[in-house]
C-alpha positions as CSV (number, residue, x, y, z in Angstrom):
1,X,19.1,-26.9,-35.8
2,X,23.3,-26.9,-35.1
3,X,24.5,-30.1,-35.2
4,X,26.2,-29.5,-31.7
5,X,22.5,-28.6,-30.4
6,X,21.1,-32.4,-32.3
7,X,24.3,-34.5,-30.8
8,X,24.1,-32.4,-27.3
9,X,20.4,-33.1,-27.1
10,X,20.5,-36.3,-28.1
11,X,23.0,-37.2,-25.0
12,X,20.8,-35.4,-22.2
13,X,17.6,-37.7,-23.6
14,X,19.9,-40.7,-23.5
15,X,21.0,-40.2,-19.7
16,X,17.5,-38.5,-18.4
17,X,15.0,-40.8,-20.0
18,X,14.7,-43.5,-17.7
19,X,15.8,-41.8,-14.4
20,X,13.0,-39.9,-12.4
21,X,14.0,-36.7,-13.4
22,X,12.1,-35.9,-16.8
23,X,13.7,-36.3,-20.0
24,X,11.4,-33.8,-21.9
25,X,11.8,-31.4,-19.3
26,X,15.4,-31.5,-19.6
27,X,15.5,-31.2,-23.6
28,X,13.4,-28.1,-22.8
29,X,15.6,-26.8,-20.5
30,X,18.8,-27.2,-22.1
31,X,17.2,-26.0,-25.2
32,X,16.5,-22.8,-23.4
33,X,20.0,-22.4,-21.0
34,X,22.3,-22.8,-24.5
35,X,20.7,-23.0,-27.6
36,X,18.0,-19.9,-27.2
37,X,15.1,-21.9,-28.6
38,X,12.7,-25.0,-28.1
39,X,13.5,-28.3,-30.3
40,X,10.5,-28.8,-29.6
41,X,7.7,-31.9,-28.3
42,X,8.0,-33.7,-31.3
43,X,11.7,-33.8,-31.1
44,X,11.4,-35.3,-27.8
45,X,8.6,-37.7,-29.0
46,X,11.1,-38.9,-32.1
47,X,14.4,-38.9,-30.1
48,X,12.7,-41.3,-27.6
49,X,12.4,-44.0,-30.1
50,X,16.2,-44.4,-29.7
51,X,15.5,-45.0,-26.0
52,X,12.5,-47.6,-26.3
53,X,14.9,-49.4,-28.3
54,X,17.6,-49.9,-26.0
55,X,14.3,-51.3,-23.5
56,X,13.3,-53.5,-26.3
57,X,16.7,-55.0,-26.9
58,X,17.7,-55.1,-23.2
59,X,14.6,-56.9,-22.3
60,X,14.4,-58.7,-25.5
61,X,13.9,-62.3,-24.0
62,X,11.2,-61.2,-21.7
63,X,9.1,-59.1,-24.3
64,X,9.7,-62.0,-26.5
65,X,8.4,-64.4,-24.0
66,X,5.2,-61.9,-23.0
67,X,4.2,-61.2,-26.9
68,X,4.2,-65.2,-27.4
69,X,2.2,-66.5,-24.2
70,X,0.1,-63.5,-25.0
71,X,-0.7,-65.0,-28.6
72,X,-0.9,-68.6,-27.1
73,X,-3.2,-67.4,-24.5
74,X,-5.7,-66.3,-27.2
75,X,-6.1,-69.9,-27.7
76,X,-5.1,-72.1,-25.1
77,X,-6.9,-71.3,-21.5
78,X,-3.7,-73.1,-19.5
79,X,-1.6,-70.3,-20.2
80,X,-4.0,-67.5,-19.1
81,X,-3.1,-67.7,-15.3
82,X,0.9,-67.2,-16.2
83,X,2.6,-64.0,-14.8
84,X,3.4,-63.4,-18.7
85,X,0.2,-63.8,-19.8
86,X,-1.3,-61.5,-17.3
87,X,2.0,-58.8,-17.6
88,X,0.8,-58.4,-21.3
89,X,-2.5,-57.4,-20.2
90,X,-1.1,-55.3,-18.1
91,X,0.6,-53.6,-20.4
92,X,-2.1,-53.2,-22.8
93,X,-4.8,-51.7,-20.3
94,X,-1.7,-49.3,-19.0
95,X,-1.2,-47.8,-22.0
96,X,-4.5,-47.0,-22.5
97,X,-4.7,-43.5,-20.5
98,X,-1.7,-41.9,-22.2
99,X,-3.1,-42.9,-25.1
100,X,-6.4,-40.9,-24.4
101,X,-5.2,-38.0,-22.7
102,X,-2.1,-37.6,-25.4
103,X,-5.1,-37.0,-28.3
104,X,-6.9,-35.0,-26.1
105,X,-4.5,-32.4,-25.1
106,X,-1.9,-32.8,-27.8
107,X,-2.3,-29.1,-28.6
108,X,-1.9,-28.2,-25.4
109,X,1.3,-30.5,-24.9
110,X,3.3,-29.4,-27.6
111,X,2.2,-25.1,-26.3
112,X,1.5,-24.5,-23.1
113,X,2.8,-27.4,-21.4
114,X,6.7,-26.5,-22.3
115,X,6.3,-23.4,-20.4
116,X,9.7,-22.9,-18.3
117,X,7.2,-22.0,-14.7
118,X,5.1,-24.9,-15.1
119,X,8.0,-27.2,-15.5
120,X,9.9,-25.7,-12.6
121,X,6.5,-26.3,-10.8
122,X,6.2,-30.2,-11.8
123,X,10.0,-30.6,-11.1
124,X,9.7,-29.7,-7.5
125,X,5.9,-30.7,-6.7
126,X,6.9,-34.0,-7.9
127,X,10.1,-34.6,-6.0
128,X,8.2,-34.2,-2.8
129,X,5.7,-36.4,-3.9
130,X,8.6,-39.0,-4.8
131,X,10.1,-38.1,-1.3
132,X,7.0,-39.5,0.2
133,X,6.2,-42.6,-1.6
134,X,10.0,-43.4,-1.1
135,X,9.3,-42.8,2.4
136,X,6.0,-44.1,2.9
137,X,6.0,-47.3,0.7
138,X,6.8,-50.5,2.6
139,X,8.5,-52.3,-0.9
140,X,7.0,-55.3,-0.3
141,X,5.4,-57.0,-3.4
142,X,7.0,-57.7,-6.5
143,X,6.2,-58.7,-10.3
144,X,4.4,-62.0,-8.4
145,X,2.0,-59.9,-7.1
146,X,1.6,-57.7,-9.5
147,X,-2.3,-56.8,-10.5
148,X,-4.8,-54.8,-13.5
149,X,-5.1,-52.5,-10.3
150,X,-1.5,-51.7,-10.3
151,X,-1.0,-51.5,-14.1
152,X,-4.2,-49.2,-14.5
153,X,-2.7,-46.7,-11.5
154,X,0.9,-47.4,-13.3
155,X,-0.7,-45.9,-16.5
156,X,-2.4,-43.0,-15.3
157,X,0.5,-41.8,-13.8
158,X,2.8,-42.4,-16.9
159,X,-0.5,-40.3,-18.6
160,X,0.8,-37.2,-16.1
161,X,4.8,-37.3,-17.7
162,X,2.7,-36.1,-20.7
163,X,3.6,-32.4,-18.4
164,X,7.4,-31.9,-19.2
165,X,8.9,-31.8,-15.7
166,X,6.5,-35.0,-14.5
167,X,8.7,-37.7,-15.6
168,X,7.6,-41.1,-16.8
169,X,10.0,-43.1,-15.1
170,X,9.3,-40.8,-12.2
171,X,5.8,-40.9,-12.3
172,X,5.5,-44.8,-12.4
173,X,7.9,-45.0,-10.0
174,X,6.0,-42.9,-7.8
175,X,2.6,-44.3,-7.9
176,X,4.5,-48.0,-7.8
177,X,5.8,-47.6,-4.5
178,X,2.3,-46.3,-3.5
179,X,1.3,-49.5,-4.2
180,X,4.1,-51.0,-2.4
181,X,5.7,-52.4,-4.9
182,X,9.5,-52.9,-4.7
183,X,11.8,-50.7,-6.4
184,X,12.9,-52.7,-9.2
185,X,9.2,-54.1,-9.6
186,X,7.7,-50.8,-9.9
187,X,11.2,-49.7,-12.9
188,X,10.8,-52.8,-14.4
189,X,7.3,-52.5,-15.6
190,X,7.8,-49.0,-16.2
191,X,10.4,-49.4,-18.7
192,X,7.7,-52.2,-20.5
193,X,5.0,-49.9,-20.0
194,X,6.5,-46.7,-21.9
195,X,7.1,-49.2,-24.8
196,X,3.6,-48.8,-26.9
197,X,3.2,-45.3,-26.1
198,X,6.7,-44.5,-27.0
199,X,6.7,-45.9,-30.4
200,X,3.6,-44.7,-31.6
201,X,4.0,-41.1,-30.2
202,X,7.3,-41.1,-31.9
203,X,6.4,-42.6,-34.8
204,X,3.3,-40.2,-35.3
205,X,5.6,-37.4,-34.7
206,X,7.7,-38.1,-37.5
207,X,6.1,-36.0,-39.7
208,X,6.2,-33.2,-37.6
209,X,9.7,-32.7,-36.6
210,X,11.1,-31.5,-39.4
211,X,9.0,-28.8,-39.5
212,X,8.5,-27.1,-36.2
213,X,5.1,-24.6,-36.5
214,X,5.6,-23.2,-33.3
215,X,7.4,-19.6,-33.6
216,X,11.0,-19.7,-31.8
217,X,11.8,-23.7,-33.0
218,X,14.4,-25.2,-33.9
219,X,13.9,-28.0,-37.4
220,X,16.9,-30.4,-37.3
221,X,18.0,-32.4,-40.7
222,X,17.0,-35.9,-41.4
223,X,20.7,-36.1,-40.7
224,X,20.8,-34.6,-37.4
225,X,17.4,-36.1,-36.1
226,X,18.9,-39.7,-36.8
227,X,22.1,-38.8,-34.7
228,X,20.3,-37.8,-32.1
229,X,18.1,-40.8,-32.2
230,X,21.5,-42.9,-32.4
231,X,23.5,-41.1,-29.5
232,X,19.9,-41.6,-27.4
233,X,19.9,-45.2,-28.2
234,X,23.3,-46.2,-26.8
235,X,23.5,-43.7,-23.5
236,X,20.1,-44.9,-22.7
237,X,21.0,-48.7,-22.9
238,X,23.7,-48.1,-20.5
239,X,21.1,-45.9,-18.5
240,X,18.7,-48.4,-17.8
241,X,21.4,-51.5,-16.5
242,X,22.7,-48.5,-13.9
243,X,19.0,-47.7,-12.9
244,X,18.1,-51.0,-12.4
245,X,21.0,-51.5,-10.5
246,X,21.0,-48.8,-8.6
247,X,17.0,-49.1,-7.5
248,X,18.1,-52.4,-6.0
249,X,20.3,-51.0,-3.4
250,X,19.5,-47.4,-2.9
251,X,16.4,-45.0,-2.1
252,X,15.5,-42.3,-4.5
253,X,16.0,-39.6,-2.4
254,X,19.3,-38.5,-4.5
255,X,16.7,-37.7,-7.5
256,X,14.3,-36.0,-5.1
257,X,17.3,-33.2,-4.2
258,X,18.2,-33.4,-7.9
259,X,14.8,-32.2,-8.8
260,X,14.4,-29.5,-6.2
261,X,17.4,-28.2,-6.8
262,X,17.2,-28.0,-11.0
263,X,13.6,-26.7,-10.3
264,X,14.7,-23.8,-8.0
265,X,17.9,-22.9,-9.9
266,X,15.4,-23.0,-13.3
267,X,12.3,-20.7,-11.1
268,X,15.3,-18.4,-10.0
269,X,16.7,-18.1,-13.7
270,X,12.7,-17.2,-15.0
271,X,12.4,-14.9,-11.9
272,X,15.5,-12.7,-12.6
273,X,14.9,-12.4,-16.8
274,X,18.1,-14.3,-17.3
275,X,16.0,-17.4,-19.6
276,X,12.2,-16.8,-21.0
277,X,9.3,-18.7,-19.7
278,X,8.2,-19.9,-23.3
């Protein structure tokens, strides 16, 4: 790997990873468009540990608050009730289908799921389907009236951004304003839900990104990989105070013609030759 292919890679994870617009789809894609190759799923899985911890510093006080009334709740019943308490929980039992379906299908994840047509598939399929949660959801509940039932849904779609193209913020997102949860609600746990499976998908990938075994990858240095992981960190950060911002006050129909659009121009690249599919 170049080191203009680790620093430009790293950027596009730090500004796609927490809009609805698929980070690991993007890394594929730009990996394709200029560099001729695939950095690969594990590159992805590693550079995202710079983005989980710009979540765990920006939201440092509330994770620190949810980890401690989850500890005291092992022991003292009064807390149990608590919205921190519970969001723990929540947390915990959401995690638990990417954590499945990521062993299952990890073969298939790191082959046939970076396919060029499939992701130009999940890029559009899923904008419609954001379209109409964005249009269908009536926004009225937040974190107060959050439930297991929404954190189990929550997870199963953050399970589906396992499919470059799917998008975990997009996915959550999604299925949250299904649920009629607000916006911000539905961002908010999102960003704590990726947490656990972030960090131990990237941290189990360590080993494997510095030797790609997949014909037509790219290895990056030690050097290289912790740039990447750097330049991720500090765009993301950024990212996610403009995303929660900007859930507050606008729809996300601006994403849904951003998908469409990168999934049709992507299709009409595979179409006419000009990029390969794999």
């Amino acid at each position: 790997m170049t080191w203009v292919e680790a620093i430009v890679l790293g950027i596009v994870q730090g500004l796609t990873e927490f809009l609805p617009v698929s980070s690991s789809g993007h890394l594929r894609i730009t990996s394709a468009l200029f560099f001729d190759r695939d950095a690969g799923a594990s590159f992805t899985a590693v550079t995202q540990l710079g983005t989980e911890a710009a979540v765990l510093i920006y939201f440092i006080k509330d994770i620190g608050r949810i980890v401690r009334t989850w500890f005291v709740g092992m022991w003292d019943r009064s807390v149990r009730s608590s919205l921190d308490y519970r969001m723990a929980w929540y947390v915990i039992v959401g995690t638990i289908p990417i954590g499945i379906f990521g062993l299952l299908f990890k073969d298939q994840i790191r082959t046939a799921g970076r396919n060029l047509y499939l992701i130009s598939f999940t890029l559009i399929f899923f904008a419609l389907v954001l379209a109409f949660a964005e249009y269908w959801g009536r926004q009225t509940r937040t974190l107060e009236n959050f439930r297991m039932r929404d954190g189990v849904v929550m997870g199963f779609a953050q399970a589906m951004a396992l499919i470059p193209g799917v998008s975990r913020s997009g996915g959550t997102l999604t299925f949250g304003l299904f649920l009629n949860l607000t916006r911000e609600t539905a961002a908010r746990y999102s960003f704590l839900l990726a947490i656990p499976a972030v960090v131990i998908s990237g941290v189990f990938s360590l080993p494997d990104v510095f030797e790609p075994s997949a014909p037509g990858t790219a290895a990056p240095s030690v050097a290289q990989m912790f740039v990447a992981t750097v330049i991720a960190f500090a765009i993301g950060y950024a990212a996610i105070a403009w995303l929660l911002r900007y859930v507050a006050h606008h729809t996300l129909y601006l994403f849904v013609l951003y998908r469409v659009a990168l999934g049709s121009l992507l299709l009409c690249l595979l179409l006419t030759g000009t990029i390969s599919a794999t």
